[in-house]
C-alpha positions as CSV (number, residue, x, y, z in Angstrom):
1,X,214.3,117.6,131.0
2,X,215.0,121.4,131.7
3,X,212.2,123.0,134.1
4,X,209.5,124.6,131.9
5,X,208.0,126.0,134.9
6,X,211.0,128.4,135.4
7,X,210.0,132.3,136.5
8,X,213.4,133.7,135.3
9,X,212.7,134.1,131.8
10,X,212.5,137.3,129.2
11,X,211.5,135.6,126.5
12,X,209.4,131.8,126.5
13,X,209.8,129.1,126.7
14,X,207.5,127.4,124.2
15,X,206.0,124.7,124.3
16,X,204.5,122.5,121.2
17,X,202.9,119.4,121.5
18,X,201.0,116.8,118.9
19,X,197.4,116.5,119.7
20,X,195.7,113.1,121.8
21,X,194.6,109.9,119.9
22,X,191.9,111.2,117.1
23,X,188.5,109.1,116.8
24,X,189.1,108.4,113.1
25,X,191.3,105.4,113.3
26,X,193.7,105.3,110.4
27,X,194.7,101.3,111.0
28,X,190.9,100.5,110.3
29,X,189.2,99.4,107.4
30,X,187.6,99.3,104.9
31,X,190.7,99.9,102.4
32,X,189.4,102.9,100.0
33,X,190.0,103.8,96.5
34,X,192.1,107.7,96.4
35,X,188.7,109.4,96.7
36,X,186.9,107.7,99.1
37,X,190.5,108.4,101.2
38,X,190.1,111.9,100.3
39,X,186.6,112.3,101.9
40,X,188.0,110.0,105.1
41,X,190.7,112.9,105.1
42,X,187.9,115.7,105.6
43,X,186.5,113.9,108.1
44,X,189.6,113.3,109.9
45,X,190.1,116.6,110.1
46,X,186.7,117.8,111.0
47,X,187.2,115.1,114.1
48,X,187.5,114.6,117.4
49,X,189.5,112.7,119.8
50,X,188.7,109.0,120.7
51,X,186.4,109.3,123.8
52,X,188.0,108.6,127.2
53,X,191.7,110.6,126.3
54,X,193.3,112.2,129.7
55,X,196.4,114.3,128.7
56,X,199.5,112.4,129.9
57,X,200.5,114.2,134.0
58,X,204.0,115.3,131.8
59,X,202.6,117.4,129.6
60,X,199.9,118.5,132.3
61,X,203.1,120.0,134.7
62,X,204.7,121.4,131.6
63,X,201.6,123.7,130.3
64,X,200.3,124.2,134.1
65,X,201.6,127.4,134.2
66,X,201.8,128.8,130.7
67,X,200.3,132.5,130.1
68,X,199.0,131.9,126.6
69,X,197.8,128.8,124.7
70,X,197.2,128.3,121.1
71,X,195.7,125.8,119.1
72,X,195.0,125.0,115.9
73,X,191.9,125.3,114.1
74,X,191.0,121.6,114.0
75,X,188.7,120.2,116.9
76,X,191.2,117.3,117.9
77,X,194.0,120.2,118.6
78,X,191.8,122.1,120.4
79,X,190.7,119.6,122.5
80,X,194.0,118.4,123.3
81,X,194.6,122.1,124.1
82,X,191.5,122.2,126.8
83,X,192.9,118.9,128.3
84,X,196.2,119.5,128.5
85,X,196.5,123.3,130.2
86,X,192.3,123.7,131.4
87,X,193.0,126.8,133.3
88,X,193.4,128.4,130.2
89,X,191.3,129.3,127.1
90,X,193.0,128.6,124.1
91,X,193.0,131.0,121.3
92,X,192.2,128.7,117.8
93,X,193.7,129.7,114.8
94,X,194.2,128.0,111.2
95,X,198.0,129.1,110.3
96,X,198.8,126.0,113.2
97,X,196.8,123.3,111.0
98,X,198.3,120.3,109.8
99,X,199.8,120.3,106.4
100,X,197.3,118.5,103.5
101,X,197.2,115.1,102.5
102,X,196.1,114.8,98.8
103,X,196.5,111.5,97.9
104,X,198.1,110.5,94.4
105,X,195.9,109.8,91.8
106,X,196.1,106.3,91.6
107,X,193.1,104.1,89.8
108,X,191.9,100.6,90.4
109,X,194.0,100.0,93.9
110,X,192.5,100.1,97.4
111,X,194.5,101.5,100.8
112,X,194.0,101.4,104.3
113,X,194.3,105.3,105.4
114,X,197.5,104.5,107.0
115,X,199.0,103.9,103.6
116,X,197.5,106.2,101.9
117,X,198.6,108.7,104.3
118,X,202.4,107.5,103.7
119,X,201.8,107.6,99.8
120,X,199.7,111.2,100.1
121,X,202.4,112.5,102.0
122,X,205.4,111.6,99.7
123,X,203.6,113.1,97.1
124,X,202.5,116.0,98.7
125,X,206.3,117.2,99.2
126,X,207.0,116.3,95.4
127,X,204.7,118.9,94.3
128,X,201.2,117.3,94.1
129,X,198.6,119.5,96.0
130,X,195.4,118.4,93.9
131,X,193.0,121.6,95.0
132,X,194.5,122.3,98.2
133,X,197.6,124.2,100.0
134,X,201.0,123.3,98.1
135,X,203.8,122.5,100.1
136,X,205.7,125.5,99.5
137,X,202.9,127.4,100.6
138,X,202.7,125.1,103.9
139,X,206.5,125.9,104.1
140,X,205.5,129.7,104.3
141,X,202.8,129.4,106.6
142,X,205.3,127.5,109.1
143,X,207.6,130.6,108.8
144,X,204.5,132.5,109.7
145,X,203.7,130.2,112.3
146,X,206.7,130.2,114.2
147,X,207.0,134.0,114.0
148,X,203.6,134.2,115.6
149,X,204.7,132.1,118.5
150,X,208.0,134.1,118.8
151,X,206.0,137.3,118.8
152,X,204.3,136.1,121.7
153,X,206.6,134.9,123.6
154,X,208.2,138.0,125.1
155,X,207.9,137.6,129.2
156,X,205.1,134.9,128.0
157,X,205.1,130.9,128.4
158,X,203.8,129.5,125.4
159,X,201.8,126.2,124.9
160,X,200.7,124.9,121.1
161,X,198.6,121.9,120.7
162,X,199.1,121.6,116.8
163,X,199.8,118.9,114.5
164,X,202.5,116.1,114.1
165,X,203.4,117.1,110.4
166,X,203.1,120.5,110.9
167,X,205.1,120.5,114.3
168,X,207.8,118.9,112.2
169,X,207.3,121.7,109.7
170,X,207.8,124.4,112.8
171,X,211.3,123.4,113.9
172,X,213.3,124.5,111.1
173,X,211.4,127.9,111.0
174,X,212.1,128.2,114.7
175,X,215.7,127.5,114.6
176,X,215.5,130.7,112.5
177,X,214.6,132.7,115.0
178,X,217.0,131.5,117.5
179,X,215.1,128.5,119.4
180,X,216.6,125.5,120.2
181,X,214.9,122.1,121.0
182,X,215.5,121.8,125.2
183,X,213.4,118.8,125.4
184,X,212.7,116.3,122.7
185,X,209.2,114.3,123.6
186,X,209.3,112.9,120.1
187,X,206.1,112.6,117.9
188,X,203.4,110.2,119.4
189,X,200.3,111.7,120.2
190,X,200.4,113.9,122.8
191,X,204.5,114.0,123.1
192,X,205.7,117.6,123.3
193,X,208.5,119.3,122.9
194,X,210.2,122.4,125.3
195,X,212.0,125.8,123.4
196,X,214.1,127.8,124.4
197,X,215.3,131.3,123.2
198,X,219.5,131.1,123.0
């Protein structure tokens, strides 16, 4: 793993990391109907983290020593955020929040979360959005996204505590701009990943 605590720097690193274990647990039951999952969606995302969550001593030394920290606007990111890098304040804001989960319209069958967030999700990138961002949208708000974190990362170390879809979402867009994946944490909760500007 490169050293993301490196001085000699003009522009970065960044650093993006998936949020800690939510409350919500998506294994559990009871197995809903599409829009009882719907209304377990809004609460997930309205939610905390499960209670007792440290942030992992790897991602701790990465973030020690970053000058600016953003999060997303959900409470689990910004949690994760507090935990992770506590000297600093994060600043919250919604074009880091995860990409939608509408599930599919489906009548008279009954889910566990979990599999109704691998069935909302494949629809979601075919085109179904019920009432909520499309994906093409979410696709533009990733651009957005990653040029917001590019912008702030001249002479500035950068940590995100976001979302594990929309982290996914981000790499393309930062490619773009000329960032290249140094460190791959992969995408449990609170795995990271490390930028750099080439």
């Amino acid at each position: 793993m490169p050293d993301p605590t490196s001085t000699d720097r003009k522009r970065g690193p960044i650093i993006v990391s998936r949020h800690g274990r939510p409350a919500l647990d998506r294994t559990a039951g009871p197995r809903l109907n599409w829009r009882e999952y719907r209304d377990w969606w809004d609460r997930y995302e309205a939610g905390a983290l499960a209670e007792g969550q440290v942030a992992p001593e790897e991602l701790k030394k990465a973030v020690a020593d970053a000058d600016l920290v953003f999060a997303s606007a959900r409470l689990r990111a910004q949690q994760t955020a507090a935990r992770a890098a506590p000297h600093m304040q994060a600043e919250y804001d919604a074009v880091f929040n995860e990409a939608p989960l509408p599930p599919p319209l489906l009548p008279g069958v009954r889910y566990l979360p979990k599999t109704w967030n691998i069935l909302a999700r494949a629809a979601w990138l075919n085109g179904h959005a019920l009432d909520g961002e499309s994906v093409k949208a979410a696709r533009q708000r990733a651009a957005e996204a990653a040029q917001k974190l590019h912008d702030a990362s001249e002479d500035t170390k950068v940590y995100l505590a976001a979302h594990g879809w929309f982290n996914r979402m981000l790499r393309p867009e930062l490619k773009k701009l000329g960032w290249k994946c140094a460190y791959d944490g992969g995408d449990s909760y609170w795995s990271f990943r490390v930028y750099e500007y080439r």
